[in-house]
Backbone as CSV, one residue per row, in Angstrom:
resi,resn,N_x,N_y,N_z,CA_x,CA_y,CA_z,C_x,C_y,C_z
1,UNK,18.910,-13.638,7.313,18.067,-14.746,6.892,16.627,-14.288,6.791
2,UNK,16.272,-14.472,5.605,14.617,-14.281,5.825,13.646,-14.901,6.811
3,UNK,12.763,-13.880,6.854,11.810,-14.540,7.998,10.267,-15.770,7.225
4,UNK,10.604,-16.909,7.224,9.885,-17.878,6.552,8.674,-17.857,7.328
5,UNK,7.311,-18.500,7.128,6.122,-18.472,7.910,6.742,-19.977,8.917
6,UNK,7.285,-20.930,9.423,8.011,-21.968,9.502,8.846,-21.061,10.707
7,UNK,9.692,-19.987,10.015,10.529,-19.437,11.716,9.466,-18.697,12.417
8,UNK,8.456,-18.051,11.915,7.363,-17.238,12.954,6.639,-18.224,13.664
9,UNK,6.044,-19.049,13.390,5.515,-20.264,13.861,6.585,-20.776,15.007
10,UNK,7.578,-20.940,14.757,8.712,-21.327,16.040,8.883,-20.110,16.712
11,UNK,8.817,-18.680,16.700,8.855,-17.666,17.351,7.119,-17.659,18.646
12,UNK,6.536,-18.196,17.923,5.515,-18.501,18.982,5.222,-19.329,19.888
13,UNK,5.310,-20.529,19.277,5.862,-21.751,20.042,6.671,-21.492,21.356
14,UNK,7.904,-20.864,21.126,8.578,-20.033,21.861,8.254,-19.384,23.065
15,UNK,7.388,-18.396,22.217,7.110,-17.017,23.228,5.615,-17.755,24.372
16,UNK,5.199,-18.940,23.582,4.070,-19.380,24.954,4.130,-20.643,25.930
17,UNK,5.235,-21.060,25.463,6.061,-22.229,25.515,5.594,-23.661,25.361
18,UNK,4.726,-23.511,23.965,4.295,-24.648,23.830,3.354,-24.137,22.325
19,UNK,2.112,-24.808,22.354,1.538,-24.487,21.326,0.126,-23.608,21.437
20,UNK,-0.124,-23.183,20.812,-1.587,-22.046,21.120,-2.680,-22.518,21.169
21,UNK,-3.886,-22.491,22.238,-5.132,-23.441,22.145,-5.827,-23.052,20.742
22,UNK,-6.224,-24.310,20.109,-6.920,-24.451,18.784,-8.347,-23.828,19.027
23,UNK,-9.329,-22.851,20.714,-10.282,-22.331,20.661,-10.388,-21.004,19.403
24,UNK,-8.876,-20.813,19.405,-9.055,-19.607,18.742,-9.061,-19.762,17.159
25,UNK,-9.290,-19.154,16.550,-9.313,-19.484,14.954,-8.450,-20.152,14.125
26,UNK,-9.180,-21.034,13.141,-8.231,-22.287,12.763,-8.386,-23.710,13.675
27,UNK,-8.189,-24.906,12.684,-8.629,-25.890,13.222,-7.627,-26.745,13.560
28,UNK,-5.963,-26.502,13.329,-5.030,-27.349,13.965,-4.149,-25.779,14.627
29,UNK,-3.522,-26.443,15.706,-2.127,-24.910,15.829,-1.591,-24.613,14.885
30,UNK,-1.093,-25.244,13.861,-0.610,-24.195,12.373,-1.420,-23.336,12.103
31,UNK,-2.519,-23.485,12.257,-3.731,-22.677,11.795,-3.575,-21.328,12.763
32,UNK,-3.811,-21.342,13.834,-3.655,-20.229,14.835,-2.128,-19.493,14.358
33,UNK,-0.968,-20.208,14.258,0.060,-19.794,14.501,-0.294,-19.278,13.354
34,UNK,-0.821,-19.498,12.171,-0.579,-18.698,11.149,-1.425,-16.898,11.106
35,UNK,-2.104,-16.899,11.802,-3.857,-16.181,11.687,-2.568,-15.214,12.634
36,UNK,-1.949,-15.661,13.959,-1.381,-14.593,14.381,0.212,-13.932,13.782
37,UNK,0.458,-14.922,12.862,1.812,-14.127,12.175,1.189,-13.336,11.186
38,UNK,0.409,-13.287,10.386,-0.420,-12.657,9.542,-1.293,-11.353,9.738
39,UNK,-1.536,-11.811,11.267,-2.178,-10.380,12.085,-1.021,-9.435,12.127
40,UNK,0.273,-9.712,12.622,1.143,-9.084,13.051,1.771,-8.536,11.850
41,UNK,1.869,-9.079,10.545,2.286,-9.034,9.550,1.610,-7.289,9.144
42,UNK,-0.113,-7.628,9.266,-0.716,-6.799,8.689,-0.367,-5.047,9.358
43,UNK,-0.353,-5.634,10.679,0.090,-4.421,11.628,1.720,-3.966,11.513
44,UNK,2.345,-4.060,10.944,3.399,-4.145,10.495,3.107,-2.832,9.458
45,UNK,2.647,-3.618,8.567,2.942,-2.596,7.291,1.878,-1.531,7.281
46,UNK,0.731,-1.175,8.822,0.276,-0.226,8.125,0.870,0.831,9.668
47,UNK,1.561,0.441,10.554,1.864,1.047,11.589,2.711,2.596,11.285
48,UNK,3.591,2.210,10.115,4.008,3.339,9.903,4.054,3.247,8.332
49,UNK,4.658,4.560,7.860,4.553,4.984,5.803,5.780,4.973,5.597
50,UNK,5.937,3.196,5.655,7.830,2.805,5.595,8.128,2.921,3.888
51,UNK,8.806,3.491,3.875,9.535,3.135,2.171,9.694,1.843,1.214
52,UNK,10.001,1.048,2.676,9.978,-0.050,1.920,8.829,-0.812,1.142
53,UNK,7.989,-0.530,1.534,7.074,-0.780,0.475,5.947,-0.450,-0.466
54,UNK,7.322,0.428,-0.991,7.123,1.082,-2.184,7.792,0.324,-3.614
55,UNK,6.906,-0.283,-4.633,7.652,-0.954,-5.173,7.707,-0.516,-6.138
56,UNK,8.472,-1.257,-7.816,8.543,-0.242,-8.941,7.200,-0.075,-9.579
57,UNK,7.377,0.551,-10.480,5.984,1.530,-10.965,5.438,-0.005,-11.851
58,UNK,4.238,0.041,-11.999,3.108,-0.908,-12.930,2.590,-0.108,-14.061
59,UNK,2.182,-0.944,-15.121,0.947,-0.246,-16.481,0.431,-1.168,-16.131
60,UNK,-0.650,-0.301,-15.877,-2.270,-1.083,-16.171,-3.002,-0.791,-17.545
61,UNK,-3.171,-1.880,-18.128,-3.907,-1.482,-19.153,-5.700,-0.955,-19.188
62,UNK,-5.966,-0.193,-20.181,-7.108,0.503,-20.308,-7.619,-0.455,-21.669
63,UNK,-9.107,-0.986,-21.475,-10.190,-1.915,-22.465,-11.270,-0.931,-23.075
64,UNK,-11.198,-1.022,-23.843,-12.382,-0.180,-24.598,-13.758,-0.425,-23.971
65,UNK,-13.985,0.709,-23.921,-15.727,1.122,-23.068,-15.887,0.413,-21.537
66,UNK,-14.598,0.351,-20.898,-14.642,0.045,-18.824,-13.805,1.494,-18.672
67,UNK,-14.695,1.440,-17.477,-14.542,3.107,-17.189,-13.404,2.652,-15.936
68,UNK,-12.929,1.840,-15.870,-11.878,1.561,-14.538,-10.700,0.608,-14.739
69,UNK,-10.122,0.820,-13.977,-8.905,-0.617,-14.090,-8.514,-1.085,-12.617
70,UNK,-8.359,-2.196,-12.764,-8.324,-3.152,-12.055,-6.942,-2.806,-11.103
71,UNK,-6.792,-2.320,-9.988,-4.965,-2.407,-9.380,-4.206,-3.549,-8.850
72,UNK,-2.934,-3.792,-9.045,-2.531,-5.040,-8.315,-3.587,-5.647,-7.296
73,UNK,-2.633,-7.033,-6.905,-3.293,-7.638,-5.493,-2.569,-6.788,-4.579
74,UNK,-1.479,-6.672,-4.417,-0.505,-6.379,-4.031,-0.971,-4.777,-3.187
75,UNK,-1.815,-4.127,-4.106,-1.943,-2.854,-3.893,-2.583,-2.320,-2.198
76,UNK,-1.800,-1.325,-1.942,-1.988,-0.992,-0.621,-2.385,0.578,-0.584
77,UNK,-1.024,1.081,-1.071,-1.663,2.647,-0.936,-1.007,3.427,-2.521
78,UNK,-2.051,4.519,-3.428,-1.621,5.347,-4.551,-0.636,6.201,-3.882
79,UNK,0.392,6.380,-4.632,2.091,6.481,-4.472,2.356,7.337,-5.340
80,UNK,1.886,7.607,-6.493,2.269,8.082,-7.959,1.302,7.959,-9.115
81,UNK,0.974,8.505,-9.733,0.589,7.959,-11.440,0.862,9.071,-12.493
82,UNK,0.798,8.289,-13.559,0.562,9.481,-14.720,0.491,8.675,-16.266
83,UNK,0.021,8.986,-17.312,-0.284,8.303,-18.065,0.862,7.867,-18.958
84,UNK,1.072,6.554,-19.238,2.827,6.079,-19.830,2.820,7.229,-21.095
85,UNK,1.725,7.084,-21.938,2.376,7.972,-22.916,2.146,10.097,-22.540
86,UNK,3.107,10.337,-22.075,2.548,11.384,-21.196,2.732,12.825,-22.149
87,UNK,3.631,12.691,-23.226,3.345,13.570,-24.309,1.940,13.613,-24.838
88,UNK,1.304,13.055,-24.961,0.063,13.429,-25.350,-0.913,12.984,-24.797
89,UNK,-0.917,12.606,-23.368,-2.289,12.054,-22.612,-2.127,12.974,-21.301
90,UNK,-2.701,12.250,-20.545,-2.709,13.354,-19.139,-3.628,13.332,-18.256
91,UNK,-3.302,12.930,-17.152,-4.465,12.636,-15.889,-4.237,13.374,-14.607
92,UNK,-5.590,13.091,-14.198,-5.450,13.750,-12.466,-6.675,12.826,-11.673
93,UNK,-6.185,13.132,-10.525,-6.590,12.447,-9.666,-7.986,13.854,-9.173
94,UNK,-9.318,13.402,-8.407,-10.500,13.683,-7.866,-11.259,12.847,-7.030
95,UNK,-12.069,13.792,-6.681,-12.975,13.228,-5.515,-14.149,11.745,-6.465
96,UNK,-14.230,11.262,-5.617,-15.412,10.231,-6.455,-16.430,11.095,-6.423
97,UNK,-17.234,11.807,-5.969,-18.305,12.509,-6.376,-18.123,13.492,-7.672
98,UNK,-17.118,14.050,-7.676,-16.516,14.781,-8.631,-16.561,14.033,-9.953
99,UNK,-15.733,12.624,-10.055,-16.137,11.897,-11.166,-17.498,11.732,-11.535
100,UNK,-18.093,11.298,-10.613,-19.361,11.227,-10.900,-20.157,12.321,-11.428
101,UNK,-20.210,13.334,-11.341,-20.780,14.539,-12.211,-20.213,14.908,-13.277
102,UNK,-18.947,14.128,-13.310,-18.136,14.434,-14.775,-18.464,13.472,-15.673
103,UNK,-19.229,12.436,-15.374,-19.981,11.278,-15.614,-21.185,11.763,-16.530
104,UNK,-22.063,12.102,-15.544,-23.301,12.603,-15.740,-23.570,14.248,-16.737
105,UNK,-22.289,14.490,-16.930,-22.578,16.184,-17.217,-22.847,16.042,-19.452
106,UNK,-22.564,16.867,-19.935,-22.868,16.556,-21.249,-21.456,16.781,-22.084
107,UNK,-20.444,17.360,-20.940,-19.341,17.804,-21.679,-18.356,16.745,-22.857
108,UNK,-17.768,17.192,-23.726,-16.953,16.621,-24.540,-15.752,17.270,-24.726
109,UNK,-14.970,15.957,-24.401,-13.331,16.259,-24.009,-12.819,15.768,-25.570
110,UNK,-11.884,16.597,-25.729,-11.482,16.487,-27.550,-10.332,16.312,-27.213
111,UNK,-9.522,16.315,-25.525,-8.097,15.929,-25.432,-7.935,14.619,-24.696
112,UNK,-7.002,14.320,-25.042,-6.852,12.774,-24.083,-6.482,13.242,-22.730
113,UNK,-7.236,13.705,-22.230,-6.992,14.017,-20.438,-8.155,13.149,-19.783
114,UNK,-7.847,12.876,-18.875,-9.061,11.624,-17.938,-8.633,12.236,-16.301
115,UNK,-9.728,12.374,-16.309,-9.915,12.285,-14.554,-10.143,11.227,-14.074
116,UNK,-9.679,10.593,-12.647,-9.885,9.333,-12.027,-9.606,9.559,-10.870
117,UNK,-10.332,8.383,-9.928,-10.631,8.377,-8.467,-10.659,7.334,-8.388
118,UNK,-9.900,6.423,-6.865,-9.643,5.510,-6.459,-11.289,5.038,-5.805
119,UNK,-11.300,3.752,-6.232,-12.860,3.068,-5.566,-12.407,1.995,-5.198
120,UNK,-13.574,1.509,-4.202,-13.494,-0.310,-3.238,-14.802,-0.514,-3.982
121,UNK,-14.472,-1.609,-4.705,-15.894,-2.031,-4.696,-16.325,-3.182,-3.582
122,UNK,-17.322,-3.657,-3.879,-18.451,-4.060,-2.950,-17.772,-5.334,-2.950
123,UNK,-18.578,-6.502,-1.992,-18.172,-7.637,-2.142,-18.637,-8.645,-3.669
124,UNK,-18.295,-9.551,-3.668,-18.922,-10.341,-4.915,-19.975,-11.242,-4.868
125,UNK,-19.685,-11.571,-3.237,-20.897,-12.741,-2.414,-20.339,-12.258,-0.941
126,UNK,-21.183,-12.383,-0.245,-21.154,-12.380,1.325,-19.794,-13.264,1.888
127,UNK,-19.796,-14.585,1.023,-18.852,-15.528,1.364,-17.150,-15.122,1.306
128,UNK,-17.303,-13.994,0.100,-15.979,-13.432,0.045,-15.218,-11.781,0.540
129,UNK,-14.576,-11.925,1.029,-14.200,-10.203,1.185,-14.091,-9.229,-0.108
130,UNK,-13.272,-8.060,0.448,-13.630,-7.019,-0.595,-12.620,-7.075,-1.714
131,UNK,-13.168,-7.078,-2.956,-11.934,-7.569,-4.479,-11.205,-6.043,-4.149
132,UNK,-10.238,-5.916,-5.631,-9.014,-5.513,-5.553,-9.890,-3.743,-5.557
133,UNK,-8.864,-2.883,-5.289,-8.669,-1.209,-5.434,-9.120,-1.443,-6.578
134,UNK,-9.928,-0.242,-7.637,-9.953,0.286,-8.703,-9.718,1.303,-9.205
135,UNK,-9.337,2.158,-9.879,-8.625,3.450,-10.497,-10.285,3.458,-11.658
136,UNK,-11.462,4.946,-11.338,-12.343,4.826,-12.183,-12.099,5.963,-12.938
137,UNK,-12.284,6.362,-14.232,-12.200,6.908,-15.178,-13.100,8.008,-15.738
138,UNK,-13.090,8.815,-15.831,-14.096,9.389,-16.928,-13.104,10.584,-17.819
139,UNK,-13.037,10.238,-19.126,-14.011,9.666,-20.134,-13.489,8.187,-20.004
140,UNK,-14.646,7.279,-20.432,-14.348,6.454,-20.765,-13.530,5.947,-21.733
141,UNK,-12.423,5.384,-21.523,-11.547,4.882,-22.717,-12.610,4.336,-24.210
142,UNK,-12.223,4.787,-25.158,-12.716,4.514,-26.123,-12.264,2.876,-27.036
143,UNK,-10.932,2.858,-26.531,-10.016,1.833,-27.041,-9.620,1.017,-26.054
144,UNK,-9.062,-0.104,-26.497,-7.744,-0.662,-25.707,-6.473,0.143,-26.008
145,UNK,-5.917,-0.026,-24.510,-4.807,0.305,-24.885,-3.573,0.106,-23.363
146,UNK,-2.830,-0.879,-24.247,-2.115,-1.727,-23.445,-0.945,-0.722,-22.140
147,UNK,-0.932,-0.873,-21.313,-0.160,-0.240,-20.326,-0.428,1.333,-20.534
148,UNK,-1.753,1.712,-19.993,-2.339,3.102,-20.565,-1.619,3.766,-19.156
149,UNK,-1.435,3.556,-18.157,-1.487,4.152,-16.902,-0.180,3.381,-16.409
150,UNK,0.492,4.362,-15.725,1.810,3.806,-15.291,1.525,4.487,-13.718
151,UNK,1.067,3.578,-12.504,0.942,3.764,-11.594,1.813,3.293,-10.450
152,UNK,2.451,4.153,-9.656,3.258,3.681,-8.503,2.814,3.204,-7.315
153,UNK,2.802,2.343,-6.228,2.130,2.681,-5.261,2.868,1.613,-4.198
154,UNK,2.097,1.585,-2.870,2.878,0.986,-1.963,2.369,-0.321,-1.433
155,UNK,2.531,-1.505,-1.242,2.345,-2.466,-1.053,1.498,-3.403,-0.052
156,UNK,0.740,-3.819,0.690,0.205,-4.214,1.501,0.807,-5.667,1.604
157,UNK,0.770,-6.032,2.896,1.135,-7.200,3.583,0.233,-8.432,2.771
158,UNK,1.221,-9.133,1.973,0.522,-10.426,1.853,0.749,-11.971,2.233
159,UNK,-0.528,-12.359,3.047,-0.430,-13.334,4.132,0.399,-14.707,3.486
160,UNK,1.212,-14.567,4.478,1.827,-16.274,4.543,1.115,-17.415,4.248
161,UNK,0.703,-18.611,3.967,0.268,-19.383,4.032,0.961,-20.920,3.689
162,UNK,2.057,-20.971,3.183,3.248,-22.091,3.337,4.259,-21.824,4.246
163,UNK,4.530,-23.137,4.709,5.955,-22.827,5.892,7.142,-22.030,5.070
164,UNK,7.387,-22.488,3.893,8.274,-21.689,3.164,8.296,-20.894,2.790
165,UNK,7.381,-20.247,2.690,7.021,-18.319,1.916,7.417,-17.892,3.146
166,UNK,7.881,-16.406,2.421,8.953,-15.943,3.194,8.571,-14.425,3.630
167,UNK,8.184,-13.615,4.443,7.756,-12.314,4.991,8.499,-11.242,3.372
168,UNK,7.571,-10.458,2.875,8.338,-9.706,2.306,8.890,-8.029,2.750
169,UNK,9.913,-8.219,3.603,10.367,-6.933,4.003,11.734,-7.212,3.895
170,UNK,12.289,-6.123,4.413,14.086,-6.173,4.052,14.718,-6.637,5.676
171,UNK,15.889,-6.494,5.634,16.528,-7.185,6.968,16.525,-6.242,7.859
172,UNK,16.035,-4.721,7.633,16.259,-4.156,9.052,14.854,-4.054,9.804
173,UNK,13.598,-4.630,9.085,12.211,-4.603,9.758,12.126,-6.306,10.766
174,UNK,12.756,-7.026,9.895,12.665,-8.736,10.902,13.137,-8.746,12.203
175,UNK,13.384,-8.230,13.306,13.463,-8.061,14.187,12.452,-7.608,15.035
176,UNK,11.840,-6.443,14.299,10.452,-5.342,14.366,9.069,-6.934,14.198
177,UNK,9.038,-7.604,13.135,8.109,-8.497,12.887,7.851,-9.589,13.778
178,UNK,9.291,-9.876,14.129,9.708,-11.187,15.396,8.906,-10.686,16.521
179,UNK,8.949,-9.307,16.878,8.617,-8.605,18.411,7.079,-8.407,18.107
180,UNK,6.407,-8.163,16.946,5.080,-8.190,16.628,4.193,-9.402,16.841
181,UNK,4.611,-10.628,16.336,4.417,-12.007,16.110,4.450,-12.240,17.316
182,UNK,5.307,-12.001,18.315,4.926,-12.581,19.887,3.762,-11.952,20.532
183,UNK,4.112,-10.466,20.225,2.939,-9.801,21.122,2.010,-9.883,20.543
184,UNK,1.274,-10.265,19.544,0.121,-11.062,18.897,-0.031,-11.884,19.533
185,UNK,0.929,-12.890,19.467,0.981,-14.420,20.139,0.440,-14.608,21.679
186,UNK,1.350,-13.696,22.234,0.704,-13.330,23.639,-0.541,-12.976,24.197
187,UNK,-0.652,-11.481,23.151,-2.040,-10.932,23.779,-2.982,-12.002,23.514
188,UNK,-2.996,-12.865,22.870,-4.371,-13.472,22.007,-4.354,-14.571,22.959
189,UNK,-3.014,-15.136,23.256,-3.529,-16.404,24.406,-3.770,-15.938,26.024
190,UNK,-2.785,-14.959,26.068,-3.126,-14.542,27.876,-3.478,-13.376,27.935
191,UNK,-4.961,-12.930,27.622,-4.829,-11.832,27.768,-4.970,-10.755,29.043
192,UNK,-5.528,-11.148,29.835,-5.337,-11.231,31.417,-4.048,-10.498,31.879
193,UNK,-3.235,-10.943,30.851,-1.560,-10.790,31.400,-0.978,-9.925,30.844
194,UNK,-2.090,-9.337,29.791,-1.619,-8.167,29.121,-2.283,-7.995,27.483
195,UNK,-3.495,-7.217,26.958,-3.750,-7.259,25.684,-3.071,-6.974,24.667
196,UNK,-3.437,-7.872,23.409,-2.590,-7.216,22.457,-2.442,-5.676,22.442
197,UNK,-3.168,-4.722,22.149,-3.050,-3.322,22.308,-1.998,-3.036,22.564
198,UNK,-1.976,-3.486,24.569,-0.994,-3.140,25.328,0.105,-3.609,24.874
199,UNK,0.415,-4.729,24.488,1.839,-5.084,24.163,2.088,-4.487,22.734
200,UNK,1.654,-4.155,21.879,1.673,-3.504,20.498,2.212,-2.296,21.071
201,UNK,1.584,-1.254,22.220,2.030,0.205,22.285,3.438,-0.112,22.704
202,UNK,3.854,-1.153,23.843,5.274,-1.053,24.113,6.260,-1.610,23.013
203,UNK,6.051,-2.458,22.279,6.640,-2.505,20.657,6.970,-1.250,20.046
204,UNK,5.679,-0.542,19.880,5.851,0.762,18.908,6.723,1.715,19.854
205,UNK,6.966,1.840,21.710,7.438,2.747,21.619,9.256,2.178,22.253
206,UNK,9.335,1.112,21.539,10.538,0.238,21.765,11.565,0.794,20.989
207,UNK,13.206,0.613,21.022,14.261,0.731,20.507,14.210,-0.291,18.756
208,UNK,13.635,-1.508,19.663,13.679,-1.670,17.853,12.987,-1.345,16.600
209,UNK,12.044,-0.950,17.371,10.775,-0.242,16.262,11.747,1.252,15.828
210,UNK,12.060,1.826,17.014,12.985,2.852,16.696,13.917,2.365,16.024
211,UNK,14.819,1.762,15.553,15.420,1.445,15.027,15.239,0.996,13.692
212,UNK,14.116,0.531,13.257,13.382,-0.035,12.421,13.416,1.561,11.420
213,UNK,12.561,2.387,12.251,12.197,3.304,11.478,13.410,4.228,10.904
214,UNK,14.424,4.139,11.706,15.346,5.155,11.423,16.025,4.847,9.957
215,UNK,16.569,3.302,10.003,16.832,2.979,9.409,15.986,2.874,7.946
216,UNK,14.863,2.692,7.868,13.777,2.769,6.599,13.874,4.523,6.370
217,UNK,14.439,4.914,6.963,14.347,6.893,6.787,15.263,7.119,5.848
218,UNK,16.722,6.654,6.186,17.483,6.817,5.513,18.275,6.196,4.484
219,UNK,17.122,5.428,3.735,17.508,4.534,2.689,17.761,5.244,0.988
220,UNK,16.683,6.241,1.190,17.300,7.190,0.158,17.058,8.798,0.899
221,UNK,18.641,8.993,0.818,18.363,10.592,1.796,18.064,11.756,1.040
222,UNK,18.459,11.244,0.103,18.246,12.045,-1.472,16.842,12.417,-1.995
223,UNK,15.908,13.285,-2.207,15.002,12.944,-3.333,15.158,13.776,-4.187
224,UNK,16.262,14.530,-4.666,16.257,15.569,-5.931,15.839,16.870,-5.396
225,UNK,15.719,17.701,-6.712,15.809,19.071,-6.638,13.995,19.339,-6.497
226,UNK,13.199,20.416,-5.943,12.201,20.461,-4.751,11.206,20.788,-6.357
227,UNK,10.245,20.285,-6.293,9.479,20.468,-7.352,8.398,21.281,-7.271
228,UNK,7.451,21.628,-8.490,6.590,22.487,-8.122,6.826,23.831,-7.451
229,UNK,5.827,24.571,-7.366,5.711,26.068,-6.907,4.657,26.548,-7.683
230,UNK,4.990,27.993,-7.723,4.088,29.117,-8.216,3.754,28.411,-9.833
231,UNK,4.963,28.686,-10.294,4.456,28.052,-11.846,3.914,26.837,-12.188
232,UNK,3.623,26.484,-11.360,3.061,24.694,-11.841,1.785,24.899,-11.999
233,UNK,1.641,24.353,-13.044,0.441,24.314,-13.954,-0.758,23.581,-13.456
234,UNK,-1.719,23.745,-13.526,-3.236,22.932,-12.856,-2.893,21.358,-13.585
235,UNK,-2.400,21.042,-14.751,-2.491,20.105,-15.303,-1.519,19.162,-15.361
236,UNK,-0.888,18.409,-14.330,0.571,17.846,-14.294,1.068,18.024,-15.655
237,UNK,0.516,17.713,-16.673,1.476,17.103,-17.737,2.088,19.025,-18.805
238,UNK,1.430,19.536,-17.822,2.171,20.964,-18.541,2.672,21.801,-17.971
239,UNK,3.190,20.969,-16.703,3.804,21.475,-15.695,5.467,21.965,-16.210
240,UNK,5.724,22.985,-15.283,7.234,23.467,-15.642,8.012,23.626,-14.477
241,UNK,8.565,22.223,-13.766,8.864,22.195,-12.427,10.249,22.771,-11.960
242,UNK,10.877,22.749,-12.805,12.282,23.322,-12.331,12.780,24.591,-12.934
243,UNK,11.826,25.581,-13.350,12.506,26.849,-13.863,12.750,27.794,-12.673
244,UNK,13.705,28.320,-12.691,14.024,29.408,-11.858,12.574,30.601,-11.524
245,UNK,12.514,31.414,-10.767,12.412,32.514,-10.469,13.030,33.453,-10.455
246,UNK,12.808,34.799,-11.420,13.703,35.489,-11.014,13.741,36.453,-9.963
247,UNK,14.702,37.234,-9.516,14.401,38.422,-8.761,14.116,39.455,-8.916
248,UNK,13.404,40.583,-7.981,13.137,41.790,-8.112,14.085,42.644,-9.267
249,UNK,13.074,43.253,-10.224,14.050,44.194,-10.886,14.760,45.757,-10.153
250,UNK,16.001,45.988,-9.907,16.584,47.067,-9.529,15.733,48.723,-10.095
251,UNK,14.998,48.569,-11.098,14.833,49.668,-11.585,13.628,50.273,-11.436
């Protein structure tokens, strides 16, 4: 059964045996109960580099003369990229300072290759937190061009806020989330009796967290034949990943 924001909320209730004082953030107990399933949520998905949330690949499209594109909400951590049409385009990833002098320099690129570097931008007003990841560019796209970038990446926890929305992880982490959601729940009301911290380290070094992880290990045991080596080219897209080596000549 999925874990709804509605069963975490009763998992707390639960674990304090009653409801959580409204001193703490939020102005009714839904409010609290939510701030700590959401905490726990967040600690969840960055505790370990689970597979599961890794989702399928995105195009982002590229606008004539913005040197960046915008990444999911969704977006948590770069996973993959490369440009959809990859016969004749071609990217790599760099340092942001690096872009930036590739910015500033006088050179002219006559191939469709783009360098790019992941940026945070700033806030928009004080009132709001920080907008989405950006992927920045140089050269600047000259054109539009619809699903220019086919980027993979991994997901970040996004907060509950109806009783009915539902945790997005698979069935072998909800157990792992249930045991998070209390010890949130806990540390935050008694902490005297034990801080979150403390109850987070005995979570992480628990059987079900172990269990959690083992199981997210071996969901694909597979990843193919070992890529790259000596011959791989500086430029992904002229890369030659699976040719043999040969051996020493006898003569």
């Amino acid at each position: 059964m999925a874990q709804t924001l509605q069963n975490l909320r009763d998992h707390i209730t639960h674990a304090l045996g009653g409801a959580p004082s409204t001193q703490l953030p939020g102005s009714t107990a839904d409010d609290v109960r939510d701030s700590m399933v959401n905490a726990a949520g967040r600690h969840l998905y960055s505790m370990h580099d689970w597979q599961f949330k890794e989702g399928p690949a995105v195009a982002v499209d590229f606008k004539a003369d913005q040197a960046f594109v915008d990444l999911p909400n969704d977006f948590g951590d770069l996973a993959g990229y490369q440009m959809t049409d990859g016969l004749n385009n071609g990217i790599s990833l760099t340092e942001p300072h690096h872009l930036e002098r590739l910015r500033s320099s006088t050179i002219t690129v006559t191939q469709h290759y783009y360098w790019a570097a992941l940026s945070h931008p700033g806030q928009a007003s004080r009132e709001e937190g920080q907008g989405n990841p950006r992927l920045e560019f140089w050269p600047t796209p000259s054109a539009d061009d619809a699903g220019a970038v086919t980027v993979v990446f991994k997901r970040k926890w996004m907060d509950l806020e109806q009783a009915a929305e539902a945790a997005n992880i698979p069935w072998f982490v909800e157990n792992l989330l249930m045991e998070l959601v209390r010890a949130y729940s806990m540390g935050w009301e008694d902490e005297a009796m034990g801080s979150v911290s403390k109850r987070l380290e005995e979570v992480e070094r628990g059987v079900v967290c172990k269990a959690a992880k083992e199981q997210d290990g071996i969901q694909q045991p597979d990843f193919g034949n070992m890529r790259g080596g000596a011959i791989m080219s500086m430029y992904p897209r002229y890369s030659v990943p699976f040719d043999p080596v040969s051996g020493p000549s006898s003569s």
